[in-house]
N, C-alpha and C positions, 0 to 999 in steps of 0.2 A: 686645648682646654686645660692651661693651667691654673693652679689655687689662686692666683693672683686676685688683688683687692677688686672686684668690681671697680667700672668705670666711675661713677657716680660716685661714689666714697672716695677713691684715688682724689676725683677733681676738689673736690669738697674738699678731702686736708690740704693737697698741696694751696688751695684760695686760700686758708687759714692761716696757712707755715708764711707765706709772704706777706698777710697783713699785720701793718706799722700795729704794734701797743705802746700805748704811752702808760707804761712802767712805772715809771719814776710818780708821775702823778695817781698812779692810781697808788703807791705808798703815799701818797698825802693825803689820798683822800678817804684812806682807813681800808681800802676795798683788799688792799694782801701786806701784810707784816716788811719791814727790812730782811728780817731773815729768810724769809718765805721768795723775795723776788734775788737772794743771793744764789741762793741754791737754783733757783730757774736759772740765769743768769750761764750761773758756772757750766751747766749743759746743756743749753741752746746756741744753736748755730755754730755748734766745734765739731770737729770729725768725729765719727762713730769710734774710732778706737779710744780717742781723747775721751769719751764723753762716759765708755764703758769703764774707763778707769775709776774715773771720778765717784760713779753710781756706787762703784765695787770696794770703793776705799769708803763708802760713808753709806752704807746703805741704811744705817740704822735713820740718819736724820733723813734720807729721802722715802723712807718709811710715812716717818711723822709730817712729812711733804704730803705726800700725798693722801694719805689714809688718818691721818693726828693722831694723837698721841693724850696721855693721859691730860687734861687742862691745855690741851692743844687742839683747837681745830685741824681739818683740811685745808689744804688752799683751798679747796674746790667750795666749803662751809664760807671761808672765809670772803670767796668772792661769789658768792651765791646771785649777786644783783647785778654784775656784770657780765653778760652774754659773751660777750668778745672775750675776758680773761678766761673763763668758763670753757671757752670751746678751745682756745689755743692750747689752754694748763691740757685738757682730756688730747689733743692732735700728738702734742709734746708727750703725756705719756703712752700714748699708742706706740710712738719710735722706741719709744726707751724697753718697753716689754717684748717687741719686736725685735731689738736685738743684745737682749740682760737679759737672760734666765732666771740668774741669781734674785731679780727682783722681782721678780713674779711671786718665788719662793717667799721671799722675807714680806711680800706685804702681804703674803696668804698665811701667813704665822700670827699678824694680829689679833689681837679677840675679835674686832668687827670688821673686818676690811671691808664688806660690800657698802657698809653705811652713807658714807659718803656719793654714792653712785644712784644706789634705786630710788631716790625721790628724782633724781635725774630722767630715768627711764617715762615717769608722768609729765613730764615738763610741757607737752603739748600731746594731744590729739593728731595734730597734722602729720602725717608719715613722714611728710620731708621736712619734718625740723630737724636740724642741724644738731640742737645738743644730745637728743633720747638716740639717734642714731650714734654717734660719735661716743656717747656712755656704752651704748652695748657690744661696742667694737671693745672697749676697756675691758668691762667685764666679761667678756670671750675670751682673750688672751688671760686674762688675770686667773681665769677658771680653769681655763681649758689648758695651762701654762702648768700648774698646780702639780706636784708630784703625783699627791695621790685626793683623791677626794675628801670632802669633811665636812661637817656637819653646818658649820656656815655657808659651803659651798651649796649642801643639798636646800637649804632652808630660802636662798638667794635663786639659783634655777628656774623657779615656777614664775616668779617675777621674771625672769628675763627672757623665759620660755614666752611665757604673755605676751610682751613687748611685742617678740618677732616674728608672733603667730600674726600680728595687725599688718605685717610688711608683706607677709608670704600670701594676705588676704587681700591685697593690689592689685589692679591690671598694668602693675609697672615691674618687667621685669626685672630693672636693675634695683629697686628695691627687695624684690621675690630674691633676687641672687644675693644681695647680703645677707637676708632673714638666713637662708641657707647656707652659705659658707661659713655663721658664725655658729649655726647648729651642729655641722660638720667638727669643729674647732672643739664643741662642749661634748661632744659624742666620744670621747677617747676612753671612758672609763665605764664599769659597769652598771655604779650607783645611776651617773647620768644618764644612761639607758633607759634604766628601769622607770627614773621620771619622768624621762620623754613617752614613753609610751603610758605611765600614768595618766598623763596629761593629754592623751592625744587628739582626744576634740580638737583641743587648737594646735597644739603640734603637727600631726599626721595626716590630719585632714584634707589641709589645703596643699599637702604634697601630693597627698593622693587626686586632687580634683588637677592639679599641673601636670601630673602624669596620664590622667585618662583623655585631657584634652588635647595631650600630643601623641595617645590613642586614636582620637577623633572620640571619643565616648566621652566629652564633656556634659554639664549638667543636662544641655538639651540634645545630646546627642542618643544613639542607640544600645542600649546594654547587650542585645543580642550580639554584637558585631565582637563581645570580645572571646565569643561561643563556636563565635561563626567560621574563624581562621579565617575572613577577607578583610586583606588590607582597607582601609578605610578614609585614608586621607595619605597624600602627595606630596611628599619632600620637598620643600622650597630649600633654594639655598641658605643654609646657615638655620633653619628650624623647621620644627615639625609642627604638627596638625595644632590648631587652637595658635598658631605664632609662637610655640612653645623654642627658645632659641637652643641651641646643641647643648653651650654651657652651661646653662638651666640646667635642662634635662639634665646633664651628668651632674652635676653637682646635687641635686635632688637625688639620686639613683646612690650617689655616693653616701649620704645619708642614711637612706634606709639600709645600704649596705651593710653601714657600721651597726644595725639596729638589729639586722640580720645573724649577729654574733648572738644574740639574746633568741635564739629560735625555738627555744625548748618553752621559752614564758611566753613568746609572741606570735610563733609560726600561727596555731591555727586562730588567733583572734583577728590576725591578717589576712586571715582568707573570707574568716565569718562576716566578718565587719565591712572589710574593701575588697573581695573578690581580688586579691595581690596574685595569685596563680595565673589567671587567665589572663590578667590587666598585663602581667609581666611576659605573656609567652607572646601576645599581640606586641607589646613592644620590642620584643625580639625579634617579631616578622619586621617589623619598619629600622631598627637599629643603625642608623646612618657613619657609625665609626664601629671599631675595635675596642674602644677603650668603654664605650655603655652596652657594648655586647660581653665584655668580659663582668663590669656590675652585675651586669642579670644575670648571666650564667651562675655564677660568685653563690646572688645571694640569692637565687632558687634554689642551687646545690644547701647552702645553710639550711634554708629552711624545710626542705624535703628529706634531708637527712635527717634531722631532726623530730622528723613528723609525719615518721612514713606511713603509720598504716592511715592517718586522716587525710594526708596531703598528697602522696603518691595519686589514689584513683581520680583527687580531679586532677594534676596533672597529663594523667592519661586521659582526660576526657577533655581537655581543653588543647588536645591536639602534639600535647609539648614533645612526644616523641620523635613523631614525623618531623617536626621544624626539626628537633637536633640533628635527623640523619642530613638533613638540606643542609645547616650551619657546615658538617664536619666536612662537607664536600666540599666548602669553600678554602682559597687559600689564607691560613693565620697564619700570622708570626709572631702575634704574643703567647709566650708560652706558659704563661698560666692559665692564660683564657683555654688552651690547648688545653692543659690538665685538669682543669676543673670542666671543660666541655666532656673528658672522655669519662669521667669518675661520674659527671650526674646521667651521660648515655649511658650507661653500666648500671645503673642504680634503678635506673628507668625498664630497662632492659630486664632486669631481674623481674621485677614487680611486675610486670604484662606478663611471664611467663606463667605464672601462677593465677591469673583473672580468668575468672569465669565470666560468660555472658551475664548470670546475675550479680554477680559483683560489679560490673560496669553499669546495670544499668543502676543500683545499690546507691552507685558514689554518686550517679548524675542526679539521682533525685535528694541525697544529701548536699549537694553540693547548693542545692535550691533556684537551679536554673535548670529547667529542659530543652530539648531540641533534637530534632526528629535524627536521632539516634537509631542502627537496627533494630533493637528490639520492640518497638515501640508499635513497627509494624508487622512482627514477626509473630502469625499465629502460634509457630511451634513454640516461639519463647514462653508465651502467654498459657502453655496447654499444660508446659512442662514444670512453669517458677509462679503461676498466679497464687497457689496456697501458700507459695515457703513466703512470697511477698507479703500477704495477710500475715502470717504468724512468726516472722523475721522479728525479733526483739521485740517481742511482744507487740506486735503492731507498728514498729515505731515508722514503719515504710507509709502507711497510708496516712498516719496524723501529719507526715511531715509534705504526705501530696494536698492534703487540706491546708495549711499553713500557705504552700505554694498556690494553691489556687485562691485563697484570702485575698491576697492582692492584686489590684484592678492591672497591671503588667500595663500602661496606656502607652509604654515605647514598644512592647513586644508580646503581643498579643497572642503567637502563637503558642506562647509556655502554655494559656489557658487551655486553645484547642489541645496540644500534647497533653495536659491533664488529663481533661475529658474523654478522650481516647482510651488513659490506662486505667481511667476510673471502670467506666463500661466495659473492657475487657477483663477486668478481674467479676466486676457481676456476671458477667456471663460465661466464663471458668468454673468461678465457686460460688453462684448464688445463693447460696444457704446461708452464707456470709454476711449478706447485703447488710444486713441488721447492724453491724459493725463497722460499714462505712456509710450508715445511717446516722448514729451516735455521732459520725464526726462531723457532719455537717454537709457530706460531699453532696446526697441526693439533693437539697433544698440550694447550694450552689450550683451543683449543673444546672436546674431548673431554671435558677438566674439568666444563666450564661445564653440559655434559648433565644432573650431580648439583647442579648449585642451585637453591633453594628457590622462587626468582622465577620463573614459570610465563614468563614472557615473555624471558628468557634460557635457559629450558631451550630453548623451541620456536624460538630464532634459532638456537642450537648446535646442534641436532635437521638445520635445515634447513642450516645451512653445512657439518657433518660428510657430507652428503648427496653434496654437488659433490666430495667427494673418494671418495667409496664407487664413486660412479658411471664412474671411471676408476680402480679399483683394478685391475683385472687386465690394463692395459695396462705396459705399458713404461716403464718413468721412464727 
């Protein structure tokens, strides 16, 4: 699973590098300057070291080559109505960034370098057009090549972030696998961070619906399952659950990785948003290599570190301990995936020492998913935390079991029944209460819940509406 160019890209320049241009006629025919096809000329089809000399002895004019110059178009301006010049000039600079540093530098020093590019990126709709691919390959290297970031880089981004959010929203993975290795490429700085996850409707989304589908929790799949700690789909050779292929997977993983250095801005809007705790410890259980068991490991350590007192309890509630003492039993021989396994068992290990049974079940019901967890059926739990539950942060435990029971749950119905449950057990603990988880909505919900189809929601609602029946003719 190395960085190498996706297939699909590889075949696509190498078609380009071998097709004839008739050169000479397209200076007649106005489509690129005498000077413009010299300078092409001078470093196509010579050896790499020939070609690095060339760039390095004159990079001011392969500057104005490619990106223009004051009263100077681009080539790329200049041959804007030619498809074929267009794609070979963008193939031709892909080589040259790929191995000239120095010119990444000098054409990220002009005022406008992206100019030339982003009207490229619109060139079509169709994902597999040739030039908006072959441009954001340019402007990945040009970007992501950059010493340090800048304020044209950050203003260009969003645009090209757009672009590759359309690829990564394909059912073709070798498209999904560019969109991503060229995200990988722009992820090396902090500024880019910060935009990607600006941005992450279309950025992070669709990594995340690639990663739950080789969860097996794609869009129609089960959300409980990533609660549940059962494997869920069967390793095929070469990919996981949804068709998701290995070096997908890693290259995606490798992604958020890098995104993972930002944990203190991102940790907990990654869990609020996409359940990344639970999502990531399920794909730990299926992890078919070392090298996307050590990702995960990586950047759950980032981000639980980062984010202990929120992110710790659901870790512990989404099982992640247990798997790590199964991982450590295995044989590794990467040794960082070793030292980052042993520093997040440690971290983990602290944090269970100090949990209370109300703290776990505290986090499960922050966490906004339930599942029949001990306490849930544990009268002594219920006898001994039903008030601190009520008056926890001013309430904030029961509006957030109202919230939780709001939604019709239609892949996992039993969170409802679980509601239900601790609804009625806190009425019938502290019924003087009730009045307070009246205001929130819960009694005229469970009443709902009596008319649903799922026999084991009916009989939770049946028995929680009970504890309020049973002091109805007292006094509120």
């Amino acid at each position: 699973m190395s960085l190498d160019p996706p297939t699909y890209l590889s075949s696509l320049q190498n078609n380009i590098r071998a097709r004839p241009i008739p050169w000479d006629g397209a200076v007649r025919a106005g489509t690129i300057s005498e000077d413009q096809l010299s300078k092409i000329r001078a470093v196509d089809k010579v050896r790499k070291e020939q070609r690095k000399q060339i760039i390095e002895n004159d990079l001011e004019s392969y500057k104005t080559l490619f990106v223009g110059s004051s009263g100077k178009p681009s080539v790329l301006e200049s041959a804007a109505k030619s498809a074929h010049v267009v794609q070979y000039v963008l193939v031709l600079l892909g080589d040259l960034l790929g191995g000239i540093p120095t010119l990444s530098a000098t054409l990220s020093n002009h005022p406008d370098p992206y100019k030339p590019f982003l009207p490229l990126l619109a060139q079509s709709s169709d994902p597999e057009s040739p030039i908006p691919l072959l441009t954001s390959t340019v402007l990945a290297s040009m970007i992501g090549g950059a010493s340090k970031s800048s304020e044209k880089a950050s203003a260009a981004l969003p645009k090209l972030f757009s672009y590759l959010s359309t690829l990564t929203l394909t059912a073709d993975g070798g498209l999904q696998d560019i969109a991503v290795l060229q995200y990988s490429a722009l992820l090396r700085g902090k500024k880019s961070r910060e935009l990607f996850w600006k941005h992450r409707s279309e950025t992070i989304q669709p990594l995340i619906d690639i990663l739950r589908a080789a969860a097996g929790v794609g869009s129609n799949g089960d959300p409980a399952t990533l609660w549940s700690g059962a494997p869920s789909v069967r390793n095929v050779e070469g990919s996981l659950g949804g068709g998701v292929g290995l070096q997908l997977l890693y290259h995606v993983l490798l992604v958020l990785w890098q995104l993972s250095f930002e944990a203190e801005t991102v940790g907990e809007g990654l869990e609020d948003e996409y359940d990344i705790i639970p999502l990531y410890t399920q794909l730990l259980r299926l992890s078919p290599k070392e090298k996307t068991t050590r990702l995960l490991v990586s950047s759950l350590y980032n981000l639980l570190s980062m984010n202990k007192q929120t992110l710790l309890p659901t870790a512990t509630l989404a099982r992640l301990p247990a798997l790590l003492q199964n991982i450590n039993g295995r044989h590794l021989t990467d040794t960082d995936l070793q030292d980052d396994l042993r520093n997040l068992t440690d971290m983990l290990e602290d944090h269970t020492k100090t949990q209370t049974t109300f703290d776990e079940y505290a986090a499960e019901v922050n966490s906004g998913h339930l599942r029949w967890s001990p306490p849930h059926r544990s009268s002594t739990f219920w006898a001994e935390n039903a008030r601190r539950i009520l008056e926890h942060e001013k309430g904030e435990l029961p509006k957030k079991l109202a919230e939780i029971m709001s939604k019709p749950w239609d892949n996992d119905k039993q969170v409802l029944a679980i509601a239900c449950n601790d609804v009625g057990n806190l009425v019938k603990e502290v019924p003087e209460k009730r009045n307070q988880l009246e205001r929130l909505g819960l009694k005229t919900r469970v009443m709902e819940l009596m008319a649903e189809k799922e026999e084991t929601v009916r009989w939770e609602s049946l028995n929680a509406l009970s504890g309020w029946l049973r002091y109805s003719f007292e006094t509120k």
